[in-house]
C-alpha atoms as an extended CHARMM CRD file, in Angstrom:
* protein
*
       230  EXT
         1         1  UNK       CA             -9.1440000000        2.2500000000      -19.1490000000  PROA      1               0.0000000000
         2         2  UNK       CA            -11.6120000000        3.3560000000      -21.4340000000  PROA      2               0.0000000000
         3         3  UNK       CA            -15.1700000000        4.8170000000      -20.3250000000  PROA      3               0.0000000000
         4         4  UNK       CA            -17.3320000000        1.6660000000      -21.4340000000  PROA      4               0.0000000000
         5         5  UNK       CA            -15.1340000000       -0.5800000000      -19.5480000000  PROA      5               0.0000000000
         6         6  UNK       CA            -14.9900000000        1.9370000000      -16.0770000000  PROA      6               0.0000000000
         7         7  UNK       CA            -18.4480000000        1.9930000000      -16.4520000000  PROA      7               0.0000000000
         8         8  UNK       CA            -18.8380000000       -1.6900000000      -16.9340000000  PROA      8               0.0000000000
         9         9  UNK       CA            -16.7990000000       -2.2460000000      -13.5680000000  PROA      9               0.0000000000
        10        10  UNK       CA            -19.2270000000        0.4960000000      -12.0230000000  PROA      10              0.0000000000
        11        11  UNK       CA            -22.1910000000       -1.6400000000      -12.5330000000  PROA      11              0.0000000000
        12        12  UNK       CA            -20.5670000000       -4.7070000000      -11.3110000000  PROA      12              0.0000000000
        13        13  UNK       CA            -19.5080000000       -3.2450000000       -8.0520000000  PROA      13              0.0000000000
        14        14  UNK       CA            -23.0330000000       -2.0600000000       -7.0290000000  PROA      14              0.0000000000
        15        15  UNK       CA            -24.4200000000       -5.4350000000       -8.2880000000  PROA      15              0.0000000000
        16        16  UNK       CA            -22.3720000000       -7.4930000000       -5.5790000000  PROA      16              0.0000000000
        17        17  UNK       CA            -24.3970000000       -8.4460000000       -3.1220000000  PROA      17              0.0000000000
        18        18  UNK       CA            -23.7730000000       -8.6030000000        0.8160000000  PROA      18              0.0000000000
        19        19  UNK       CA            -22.3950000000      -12.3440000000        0.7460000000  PROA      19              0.0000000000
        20        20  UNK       CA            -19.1990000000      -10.8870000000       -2.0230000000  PROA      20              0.0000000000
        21        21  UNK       CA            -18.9260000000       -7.5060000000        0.4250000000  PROA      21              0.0000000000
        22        22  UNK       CA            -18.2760000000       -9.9660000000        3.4770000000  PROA      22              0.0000000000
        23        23  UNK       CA            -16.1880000000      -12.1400000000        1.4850000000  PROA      23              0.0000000000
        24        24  UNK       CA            -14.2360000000       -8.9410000000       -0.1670000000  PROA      24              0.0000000000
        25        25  UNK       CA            -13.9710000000       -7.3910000000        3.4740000000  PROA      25              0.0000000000
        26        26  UNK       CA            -11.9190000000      -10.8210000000        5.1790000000  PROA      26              0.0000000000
        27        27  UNK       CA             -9.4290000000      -10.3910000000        2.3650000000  PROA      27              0.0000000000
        28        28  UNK       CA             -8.8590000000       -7.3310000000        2.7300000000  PROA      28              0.0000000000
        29        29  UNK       CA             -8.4040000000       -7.4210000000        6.0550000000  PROA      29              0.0000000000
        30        30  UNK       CA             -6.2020000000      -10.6280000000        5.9360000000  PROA      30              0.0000000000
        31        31  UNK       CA             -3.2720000000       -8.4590000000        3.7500000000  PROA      31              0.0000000000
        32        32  UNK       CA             -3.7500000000       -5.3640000000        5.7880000000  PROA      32              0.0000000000
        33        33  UNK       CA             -2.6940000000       -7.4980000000        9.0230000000  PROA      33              0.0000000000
        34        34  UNK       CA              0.1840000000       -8.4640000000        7.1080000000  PROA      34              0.0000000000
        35        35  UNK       CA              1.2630000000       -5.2390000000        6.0970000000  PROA      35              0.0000000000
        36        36  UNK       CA              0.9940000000       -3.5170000000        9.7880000000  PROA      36              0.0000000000
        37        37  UNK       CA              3.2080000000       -6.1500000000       10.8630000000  PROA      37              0.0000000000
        38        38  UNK       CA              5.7420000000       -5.0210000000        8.1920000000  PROA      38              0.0000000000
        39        39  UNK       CA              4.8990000000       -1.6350000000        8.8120000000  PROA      39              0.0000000000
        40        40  UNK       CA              5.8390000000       -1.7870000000       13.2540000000  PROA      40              0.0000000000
        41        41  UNK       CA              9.3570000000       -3.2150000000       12.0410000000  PROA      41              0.0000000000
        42        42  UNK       CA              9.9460000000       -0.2950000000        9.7380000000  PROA      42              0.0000000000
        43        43  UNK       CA              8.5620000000        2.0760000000       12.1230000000  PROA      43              0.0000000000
        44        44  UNK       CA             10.5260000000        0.4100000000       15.8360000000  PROA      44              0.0000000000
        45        45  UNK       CA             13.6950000000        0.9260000000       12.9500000000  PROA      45              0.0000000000
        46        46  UNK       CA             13.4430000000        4.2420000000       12.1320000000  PROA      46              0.0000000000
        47        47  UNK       CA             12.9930000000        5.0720000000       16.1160000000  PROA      47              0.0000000000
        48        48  UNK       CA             16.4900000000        3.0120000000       16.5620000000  PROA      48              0.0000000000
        49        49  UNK       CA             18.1140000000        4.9980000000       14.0280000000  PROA      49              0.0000000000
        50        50  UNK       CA             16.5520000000        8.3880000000       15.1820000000  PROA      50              0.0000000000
        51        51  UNK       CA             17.9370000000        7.8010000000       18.7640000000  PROA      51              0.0000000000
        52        52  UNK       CA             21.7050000000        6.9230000000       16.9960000000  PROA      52              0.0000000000
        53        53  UNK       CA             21.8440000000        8.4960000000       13.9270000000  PROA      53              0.0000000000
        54        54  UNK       CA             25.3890000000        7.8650000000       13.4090000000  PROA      54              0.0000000000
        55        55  UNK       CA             25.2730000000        4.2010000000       14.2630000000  PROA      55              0.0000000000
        56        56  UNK       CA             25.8370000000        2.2220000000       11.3020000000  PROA      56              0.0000000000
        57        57  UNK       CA             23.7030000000       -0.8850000000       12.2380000000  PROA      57              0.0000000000
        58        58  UNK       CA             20.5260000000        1.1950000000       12.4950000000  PROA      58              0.0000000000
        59        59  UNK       CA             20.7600000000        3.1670000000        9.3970000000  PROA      59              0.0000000000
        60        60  UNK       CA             21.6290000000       -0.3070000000        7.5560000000  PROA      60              0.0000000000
        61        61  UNK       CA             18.5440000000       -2.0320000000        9.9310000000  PROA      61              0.0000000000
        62        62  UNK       CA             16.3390000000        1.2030000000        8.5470000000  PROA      62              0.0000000000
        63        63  UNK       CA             16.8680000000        0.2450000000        5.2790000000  PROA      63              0.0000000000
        64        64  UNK       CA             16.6800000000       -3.7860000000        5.2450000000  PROA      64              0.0000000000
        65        65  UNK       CA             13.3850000000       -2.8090000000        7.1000000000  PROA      65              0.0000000000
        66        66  UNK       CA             11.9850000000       -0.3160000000        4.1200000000  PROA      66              0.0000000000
        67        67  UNK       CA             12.7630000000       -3.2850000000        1.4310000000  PROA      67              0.0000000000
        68        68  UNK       CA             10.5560000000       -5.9060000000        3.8270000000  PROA      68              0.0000000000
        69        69  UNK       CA              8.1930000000       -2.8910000000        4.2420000000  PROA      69              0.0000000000
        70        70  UNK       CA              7.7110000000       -2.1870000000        0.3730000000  PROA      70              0.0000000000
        71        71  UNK       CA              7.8750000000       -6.1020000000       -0.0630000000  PROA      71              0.0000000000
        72        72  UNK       CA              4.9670000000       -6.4100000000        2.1910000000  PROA      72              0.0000000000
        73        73  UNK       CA              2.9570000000       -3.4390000000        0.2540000000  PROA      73              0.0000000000
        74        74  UNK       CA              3.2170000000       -4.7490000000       -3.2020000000  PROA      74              0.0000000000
        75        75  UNK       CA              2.0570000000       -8.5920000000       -1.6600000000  PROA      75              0.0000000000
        76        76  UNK       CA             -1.0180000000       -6.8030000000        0.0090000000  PROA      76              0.0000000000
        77        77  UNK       CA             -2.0370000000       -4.5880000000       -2.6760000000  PROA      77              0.0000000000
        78        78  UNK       CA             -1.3460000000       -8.1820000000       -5.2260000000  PROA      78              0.0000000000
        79        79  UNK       CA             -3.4980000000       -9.3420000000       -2.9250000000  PROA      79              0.0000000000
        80        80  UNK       CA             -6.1570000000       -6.9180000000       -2.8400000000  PROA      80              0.0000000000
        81        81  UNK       CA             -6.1220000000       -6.5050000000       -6.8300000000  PROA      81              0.0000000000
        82        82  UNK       CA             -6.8550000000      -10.5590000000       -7.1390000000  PROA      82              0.0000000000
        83        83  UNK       CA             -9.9010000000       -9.9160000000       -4.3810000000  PROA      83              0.0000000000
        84        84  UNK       CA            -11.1650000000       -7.6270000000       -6.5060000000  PROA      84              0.0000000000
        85        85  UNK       CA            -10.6650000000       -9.3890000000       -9.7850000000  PROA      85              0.0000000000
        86        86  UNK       CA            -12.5270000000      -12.1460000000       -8.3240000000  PROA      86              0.0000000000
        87        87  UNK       CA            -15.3020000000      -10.1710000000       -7.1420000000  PROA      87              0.0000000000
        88        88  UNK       CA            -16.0050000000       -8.7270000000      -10.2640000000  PROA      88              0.0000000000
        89        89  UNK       CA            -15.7910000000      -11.6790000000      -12.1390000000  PROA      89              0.0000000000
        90        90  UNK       CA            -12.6490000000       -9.6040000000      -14.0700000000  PROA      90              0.0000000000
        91        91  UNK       CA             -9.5610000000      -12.0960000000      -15.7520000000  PROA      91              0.0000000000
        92        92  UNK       CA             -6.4060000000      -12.0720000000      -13.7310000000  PROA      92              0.0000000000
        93        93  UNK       CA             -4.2310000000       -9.4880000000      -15.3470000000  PROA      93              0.0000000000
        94        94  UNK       CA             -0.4650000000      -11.4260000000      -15.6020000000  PROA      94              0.0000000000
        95        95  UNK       CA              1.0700000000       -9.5050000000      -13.1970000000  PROA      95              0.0000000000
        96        96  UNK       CA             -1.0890000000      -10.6390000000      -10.4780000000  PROA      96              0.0000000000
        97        97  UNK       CA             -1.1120000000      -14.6820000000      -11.0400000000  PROA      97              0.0000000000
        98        98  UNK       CA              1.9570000000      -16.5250000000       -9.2260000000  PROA      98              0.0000000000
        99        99  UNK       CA              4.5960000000      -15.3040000000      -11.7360000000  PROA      99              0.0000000000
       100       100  UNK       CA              4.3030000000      -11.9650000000      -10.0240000000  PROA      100             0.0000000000
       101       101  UNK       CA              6.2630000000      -13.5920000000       -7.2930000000  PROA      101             0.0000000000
       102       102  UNK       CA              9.2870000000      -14.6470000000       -9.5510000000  PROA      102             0.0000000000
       103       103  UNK       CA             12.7560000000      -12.9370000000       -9.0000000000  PROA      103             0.0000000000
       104       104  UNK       CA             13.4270000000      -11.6960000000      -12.9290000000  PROA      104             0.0000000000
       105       105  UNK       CA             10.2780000000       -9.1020000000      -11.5920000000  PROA      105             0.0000000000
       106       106  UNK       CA             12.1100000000       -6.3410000000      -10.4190000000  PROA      106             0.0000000000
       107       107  UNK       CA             10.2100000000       -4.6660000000       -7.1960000000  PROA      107             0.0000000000
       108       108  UNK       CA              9.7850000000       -1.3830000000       -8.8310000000  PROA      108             0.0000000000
       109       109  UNK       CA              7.8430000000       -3.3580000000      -12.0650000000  PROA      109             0.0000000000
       110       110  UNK       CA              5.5040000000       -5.4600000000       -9.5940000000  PROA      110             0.0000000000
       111       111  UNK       CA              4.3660000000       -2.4810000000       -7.5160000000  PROA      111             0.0000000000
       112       112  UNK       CA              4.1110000000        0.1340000000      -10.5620000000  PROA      112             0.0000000000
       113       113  UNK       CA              1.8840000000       -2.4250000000      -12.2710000000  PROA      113             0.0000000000
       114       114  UNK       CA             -0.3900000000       -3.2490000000       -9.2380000000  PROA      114             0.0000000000
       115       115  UNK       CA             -0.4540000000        0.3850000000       -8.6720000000  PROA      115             0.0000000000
       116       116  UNK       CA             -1.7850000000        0.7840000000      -12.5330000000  PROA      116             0.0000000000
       117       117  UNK       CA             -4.7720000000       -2.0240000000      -12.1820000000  PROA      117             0.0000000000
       118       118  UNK       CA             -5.9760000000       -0.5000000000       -8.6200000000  PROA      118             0.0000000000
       119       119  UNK       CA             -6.1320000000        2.8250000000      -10.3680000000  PROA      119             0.0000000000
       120       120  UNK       CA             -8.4990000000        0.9840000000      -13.5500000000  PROA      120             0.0000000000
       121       121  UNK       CA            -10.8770000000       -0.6560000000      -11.0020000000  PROA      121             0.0000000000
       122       122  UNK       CA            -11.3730000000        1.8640000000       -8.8090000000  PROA      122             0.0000000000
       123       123  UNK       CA            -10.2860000000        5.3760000000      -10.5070000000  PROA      123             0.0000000000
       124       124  UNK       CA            -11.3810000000        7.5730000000       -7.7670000000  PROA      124             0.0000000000
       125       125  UNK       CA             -9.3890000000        5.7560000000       -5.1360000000  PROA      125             0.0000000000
       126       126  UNK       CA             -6.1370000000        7.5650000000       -3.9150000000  PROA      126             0.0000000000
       127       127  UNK       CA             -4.1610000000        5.4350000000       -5.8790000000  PROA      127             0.0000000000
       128       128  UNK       CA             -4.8350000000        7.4560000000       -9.2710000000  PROA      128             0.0000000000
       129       129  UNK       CA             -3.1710000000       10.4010000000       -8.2720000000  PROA      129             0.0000000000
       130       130  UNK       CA              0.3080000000        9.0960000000       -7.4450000000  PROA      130             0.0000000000
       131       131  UNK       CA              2.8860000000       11.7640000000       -8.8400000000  PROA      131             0.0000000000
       132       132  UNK       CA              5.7560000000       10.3490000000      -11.5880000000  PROA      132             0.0000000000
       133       133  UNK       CA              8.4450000000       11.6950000000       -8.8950000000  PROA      133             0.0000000000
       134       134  UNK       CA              7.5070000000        8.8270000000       -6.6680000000  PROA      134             0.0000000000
       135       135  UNK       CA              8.6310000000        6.3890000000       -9.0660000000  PROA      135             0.0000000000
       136       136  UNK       CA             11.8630000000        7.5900000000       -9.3750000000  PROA      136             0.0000000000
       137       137  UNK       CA             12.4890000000        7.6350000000       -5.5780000000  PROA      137             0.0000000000
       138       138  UNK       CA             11.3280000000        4.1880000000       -5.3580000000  PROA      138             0.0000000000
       139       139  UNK       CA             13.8570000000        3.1350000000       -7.8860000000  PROA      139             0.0000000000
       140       140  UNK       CA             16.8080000000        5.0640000000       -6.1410000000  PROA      140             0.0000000000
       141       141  UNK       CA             15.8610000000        3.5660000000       -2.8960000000  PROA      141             0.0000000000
       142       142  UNK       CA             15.5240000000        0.4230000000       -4.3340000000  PROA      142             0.0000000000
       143       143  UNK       CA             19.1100000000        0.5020000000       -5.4970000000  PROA      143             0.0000000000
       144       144  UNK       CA             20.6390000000        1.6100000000       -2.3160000000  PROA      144             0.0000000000
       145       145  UNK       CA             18.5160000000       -1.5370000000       -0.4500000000  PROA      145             0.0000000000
       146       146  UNK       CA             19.3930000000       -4.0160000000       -3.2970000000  PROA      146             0.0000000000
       147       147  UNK       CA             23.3530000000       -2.2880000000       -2.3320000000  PROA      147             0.0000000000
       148       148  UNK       CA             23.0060000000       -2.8490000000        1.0000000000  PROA      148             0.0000000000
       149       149  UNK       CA             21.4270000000       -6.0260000000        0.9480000000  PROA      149             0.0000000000
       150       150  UNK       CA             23.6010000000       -7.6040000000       -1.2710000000  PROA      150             0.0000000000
       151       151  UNK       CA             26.8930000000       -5.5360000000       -0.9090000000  PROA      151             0.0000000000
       152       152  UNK       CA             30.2070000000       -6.5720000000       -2.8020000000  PROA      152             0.0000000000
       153       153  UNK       CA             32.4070000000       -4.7430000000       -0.9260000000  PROA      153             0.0000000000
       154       154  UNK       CA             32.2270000000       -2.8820000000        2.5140000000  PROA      154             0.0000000000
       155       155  UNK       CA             32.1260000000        0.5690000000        1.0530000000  PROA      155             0.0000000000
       156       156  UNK       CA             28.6300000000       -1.0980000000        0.0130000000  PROA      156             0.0000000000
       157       157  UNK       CA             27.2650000000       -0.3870000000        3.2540000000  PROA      157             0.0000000000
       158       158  UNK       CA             27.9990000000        2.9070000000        3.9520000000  PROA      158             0.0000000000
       159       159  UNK       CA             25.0280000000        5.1070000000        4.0270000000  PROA      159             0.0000000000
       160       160  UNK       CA             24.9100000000        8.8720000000        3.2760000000  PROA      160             0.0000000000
       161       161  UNK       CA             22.5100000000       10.8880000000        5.3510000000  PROA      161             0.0000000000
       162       162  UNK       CA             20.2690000000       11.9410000000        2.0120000000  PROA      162             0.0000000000
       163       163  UNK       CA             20.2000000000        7.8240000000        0.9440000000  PROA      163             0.0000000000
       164       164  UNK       CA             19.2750000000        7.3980000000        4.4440000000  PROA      164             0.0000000000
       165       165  UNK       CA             16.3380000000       10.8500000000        3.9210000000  PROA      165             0.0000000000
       166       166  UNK       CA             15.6220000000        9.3160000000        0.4410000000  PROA      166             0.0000000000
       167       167  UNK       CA             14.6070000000        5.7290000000        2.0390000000  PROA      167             0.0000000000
       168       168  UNK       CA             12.5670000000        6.3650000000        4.9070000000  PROA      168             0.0000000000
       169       169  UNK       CA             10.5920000000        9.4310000000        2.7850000000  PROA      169             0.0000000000
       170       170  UNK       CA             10.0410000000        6.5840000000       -0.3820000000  PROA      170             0.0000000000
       171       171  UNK       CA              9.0490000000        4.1790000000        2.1670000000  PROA      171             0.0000000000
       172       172  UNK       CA              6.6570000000        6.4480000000        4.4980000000  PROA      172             0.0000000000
       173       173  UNK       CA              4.6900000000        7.3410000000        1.0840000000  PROA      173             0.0000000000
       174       174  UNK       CA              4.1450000000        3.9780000000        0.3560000000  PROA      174             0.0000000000
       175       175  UNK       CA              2.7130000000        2.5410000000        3.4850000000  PROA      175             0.0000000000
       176       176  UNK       CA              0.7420000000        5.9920000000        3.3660000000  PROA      176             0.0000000000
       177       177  UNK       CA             -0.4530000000        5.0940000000       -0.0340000000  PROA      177             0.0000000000
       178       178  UNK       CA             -1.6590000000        1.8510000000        1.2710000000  PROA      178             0.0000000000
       179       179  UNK       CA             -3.7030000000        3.2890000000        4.4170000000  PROA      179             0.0000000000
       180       180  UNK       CA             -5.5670000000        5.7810000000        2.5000000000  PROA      180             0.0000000000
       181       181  UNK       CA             -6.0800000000        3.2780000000       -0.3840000000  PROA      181             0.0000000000
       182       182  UNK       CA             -7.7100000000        0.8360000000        2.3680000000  PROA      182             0.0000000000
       183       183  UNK       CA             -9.7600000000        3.5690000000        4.4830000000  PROA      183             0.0000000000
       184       184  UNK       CA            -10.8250000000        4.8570000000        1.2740000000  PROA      184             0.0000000000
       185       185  UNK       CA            -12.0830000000        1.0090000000       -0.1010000000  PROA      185             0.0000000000
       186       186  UNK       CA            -13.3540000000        0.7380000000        3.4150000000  PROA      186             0.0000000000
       187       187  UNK       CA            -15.6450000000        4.0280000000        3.4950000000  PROA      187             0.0000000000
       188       188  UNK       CA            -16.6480000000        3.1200000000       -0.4090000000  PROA      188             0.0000000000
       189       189  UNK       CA            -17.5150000000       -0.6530000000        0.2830000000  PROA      189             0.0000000000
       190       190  UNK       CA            -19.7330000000        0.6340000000        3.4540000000  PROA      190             0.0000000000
       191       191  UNK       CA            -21.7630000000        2.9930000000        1.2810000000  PROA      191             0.0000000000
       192       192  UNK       CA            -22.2280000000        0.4230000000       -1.3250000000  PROA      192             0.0000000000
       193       193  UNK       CA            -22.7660000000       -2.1100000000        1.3300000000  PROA      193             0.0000000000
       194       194  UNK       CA            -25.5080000000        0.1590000000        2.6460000000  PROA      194             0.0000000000
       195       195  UNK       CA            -27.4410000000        0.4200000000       -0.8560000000  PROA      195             0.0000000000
       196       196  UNK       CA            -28.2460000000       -2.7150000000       -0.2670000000  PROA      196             0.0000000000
       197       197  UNK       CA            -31.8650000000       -3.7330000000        1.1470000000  PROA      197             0.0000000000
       198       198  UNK       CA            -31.6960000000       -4.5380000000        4.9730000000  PROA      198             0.0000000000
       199       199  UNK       CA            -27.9020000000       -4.6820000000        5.7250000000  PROA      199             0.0000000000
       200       200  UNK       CA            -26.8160000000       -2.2250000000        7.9380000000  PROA      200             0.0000000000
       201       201  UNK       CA            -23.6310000000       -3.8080000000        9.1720000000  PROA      201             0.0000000000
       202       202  UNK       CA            -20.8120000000       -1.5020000000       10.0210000000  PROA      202             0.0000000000
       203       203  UNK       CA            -17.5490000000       -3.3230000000        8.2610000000  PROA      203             0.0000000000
       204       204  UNK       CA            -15.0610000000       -0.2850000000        8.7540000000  PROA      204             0.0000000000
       205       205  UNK       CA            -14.4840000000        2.0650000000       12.5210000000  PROA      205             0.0000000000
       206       206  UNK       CA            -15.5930000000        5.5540000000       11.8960000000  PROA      206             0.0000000000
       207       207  UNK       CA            -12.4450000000        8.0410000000       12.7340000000  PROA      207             0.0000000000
       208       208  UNK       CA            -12.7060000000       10.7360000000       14.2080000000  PROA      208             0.0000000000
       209       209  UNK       CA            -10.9420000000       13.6530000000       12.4670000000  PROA      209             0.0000000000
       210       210  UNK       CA             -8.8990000000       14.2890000000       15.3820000000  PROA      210             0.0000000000
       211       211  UNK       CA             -8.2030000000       10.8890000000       16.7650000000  PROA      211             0.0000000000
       212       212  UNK       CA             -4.6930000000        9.7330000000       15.8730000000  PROA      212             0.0000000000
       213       213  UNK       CA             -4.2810000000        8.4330000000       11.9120000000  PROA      213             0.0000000000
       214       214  UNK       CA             -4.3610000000        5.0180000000       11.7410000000  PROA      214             0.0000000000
       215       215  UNK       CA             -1.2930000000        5.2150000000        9.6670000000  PROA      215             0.0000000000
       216       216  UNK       CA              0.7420000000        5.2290000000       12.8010000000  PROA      216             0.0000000000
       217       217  UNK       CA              2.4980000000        8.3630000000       11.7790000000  PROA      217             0.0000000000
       218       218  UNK       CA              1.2000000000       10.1370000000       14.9640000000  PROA      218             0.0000000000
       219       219  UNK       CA             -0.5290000000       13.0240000000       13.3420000000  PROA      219             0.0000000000
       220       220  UNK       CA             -4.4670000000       13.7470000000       13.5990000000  PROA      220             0.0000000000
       221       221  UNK       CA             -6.3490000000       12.1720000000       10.6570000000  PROA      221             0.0000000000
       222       222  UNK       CA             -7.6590000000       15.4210000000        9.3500000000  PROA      222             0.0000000000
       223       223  UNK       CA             -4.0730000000       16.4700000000        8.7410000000  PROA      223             0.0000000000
       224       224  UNK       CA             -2.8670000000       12.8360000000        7.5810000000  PROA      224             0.0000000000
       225       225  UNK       CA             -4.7340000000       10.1270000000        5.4570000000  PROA      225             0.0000000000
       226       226  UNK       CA             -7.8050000000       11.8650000000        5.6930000000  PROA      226             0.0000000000
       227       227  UNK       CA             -6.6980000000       15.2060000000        4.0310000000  PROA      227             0.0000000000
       228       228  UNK       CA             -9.3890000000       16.3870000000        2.1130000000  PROA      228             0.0000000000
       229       229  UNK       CA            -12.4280000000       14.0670000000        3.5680000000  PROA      229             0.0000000000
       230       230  UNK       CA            -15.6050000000       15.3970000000        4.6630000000  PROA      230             0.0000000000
């Protein structure tokens, strides 16, 4: 995105008013519920497979689980991307009217793309700085679910033990991705929330920097998704 148009987008976030913020904030909210959901299947899945490592249900569970688990990342951050769109009175970029949904859209294309139009409306958001690498262990893990899910014959779902590294790693980075994208929104909405005259309301819990992440990965914040926050 060029300057003019980053700075265009600029001025139309701090000219929303509190009524937008409130309606930005329930749709926000509404895809993050659905992608915690995904996320506690994915998670109670990787436990099962931790506790059996060689048991060949749970390592093919772990990975049905990451595909509904990136599934439910790209449909929140779609979903996000249209609230936004709307907000700022932006066109809907093709990828995010109901075509996006279609089959013939490979996984990898949808989330890449939705990835690229977070980064243009909000360029300091954690979402700019996702490395190449990642893309290439989305697609291999991608192709190992897409195996698995759809095998044509039973050496289709065998699993080595670096597919089985490769798919939980892609698939903790992306939910990751997704909680520091949303904290992030969260803390930059409040502040612009704030500019406005008389509207104090508190949208987003404060976290502490050593209460657990909200990620669910178990680790203090300071040393998780809030790496590098005040």
């Amino acid at each position: 995105m060029d300057p003019a148009a980053r700075e265009k987008i600029e001025r139309r976030l701090k000219a929303l008013i509190a009524a937008d913020f409130a309606k930005l904030h329930a749709s926000l909210t509404a895809s993050a519920e659905l992608c915690f959901a995904i996320k506690e299947d994915y998670r109670d899945a990787l436990e099962r497979f931790v506790a059996d490592q060689a048991n060949g249900f749970a390592r093919r569970a772990l990975v049905r689980c990451f595909g509904s688990l990136i599934d439910g990342v790209t449909a929140s951050m779609r979903f996000a991307a249209i609230s936004l769109c709307e907000a700022l009175g932006e066109p809907l970029n093709p990828f995010l009217q109901e075509k996006t949904a279609e089959r013939h859209i490979s996984t990898h294309q949808r989330i890449y793309s939705i990835y690229r139009l977070l980064a243009e409306f909000v360029p300091r958001s954690p979402l700019s700085h996702v490395p190449d690498s990642r893309w290439d262990d989305l697609r291999r893990a991608l192709e190992i679910r897409n195996r698995v899910v759809h095998p044509a014959i039973t050496g289709d779902l065998d699993l080595t033990n670096e597919e089985i590294m490769l798919v939980s790693r892609t698939g903790h980075s992306f939910y990751r991705d997704y909680a520091q994208f949303t904290q992030w929104f969260g803390r930059r909405e409040q502040e612009m929330l704030w500019e406005i005259p008389g509207t104090r309301k508190r949208y987003m819990k404060k976290i502490g920097r050593n209460e657990p992440c909200p990620c669910g990965s178990k680790r203090k914040y300071k040393n998780c998704c809030g790496v590098g926050q005040g």
